[in-house]
N, C-alpha and C positions, 0 to 999 in steps of 0.2 A: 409861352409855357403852356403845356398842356393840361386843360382842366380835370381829366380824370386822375393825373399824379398829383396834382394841386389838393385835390377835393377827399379825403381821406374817409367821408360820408359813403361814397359811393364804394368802397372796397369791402365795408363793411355788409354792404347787402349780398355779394359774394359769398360769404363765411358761411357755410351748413354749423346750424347749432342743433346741439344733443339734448333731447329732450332727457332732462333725468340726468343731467352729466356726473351731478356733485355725488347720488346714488352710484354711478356707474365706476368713479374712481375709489369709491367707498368701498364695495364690491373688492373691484381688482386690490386694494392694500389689504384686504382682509385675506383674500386668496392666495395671495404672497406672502402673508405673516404665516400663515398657516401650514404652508410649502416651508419654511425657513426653519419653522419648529421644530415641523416633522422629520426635515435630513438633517437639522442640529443636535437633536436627541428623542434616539430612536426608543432609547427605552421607557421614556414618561411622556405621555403622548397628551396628558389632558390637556395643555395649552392648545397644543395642534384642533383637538375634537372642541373648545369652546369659540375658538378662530372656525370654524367651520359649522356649529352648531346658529354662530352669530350671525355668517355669511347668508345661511338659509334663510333665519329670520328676516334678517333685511332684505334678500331679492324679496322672501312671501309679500313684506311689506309694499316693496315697489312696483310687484306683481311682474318681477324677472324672471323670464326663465333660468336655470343653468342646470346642469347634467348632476346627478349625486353619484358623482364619479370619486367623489373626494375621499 
């Protein structure tokens, strides 16, 4: 048996880990909520502008960039 399939230790040092992940996925569900709002009702938009006012916040926080394209 081969010790590299055996050894499950060593797969693990392969894996690139994201610095900031749980930010990052944070980020994208806010970005998506706020997409969702906005093409589900186009005529009352504060949900969408608070999902996206929050977004801001949080990248400022984690010191993200992202485009204020939104």
């Amino acid at each position: 048996m081969d010790s590299a399939k055996s050894n499950p230790v060593s797969n693990v040092s392969k894996i690139r880990k994201c610095a900031g992940k749980e930010t990052l996925q944070r980020m994208n569900y806010l970005y998506q909520a706020c997409n969702a709002v906005a093409t589900e009702n186009e005529s009352s938009n504060a949900a969408s502008v608070m999902y996206s006012n929050l977004l801001i916040a949080v990248s400022k926080k984690a010191v993200q960039r992202i485009k204020r394209i939104l």
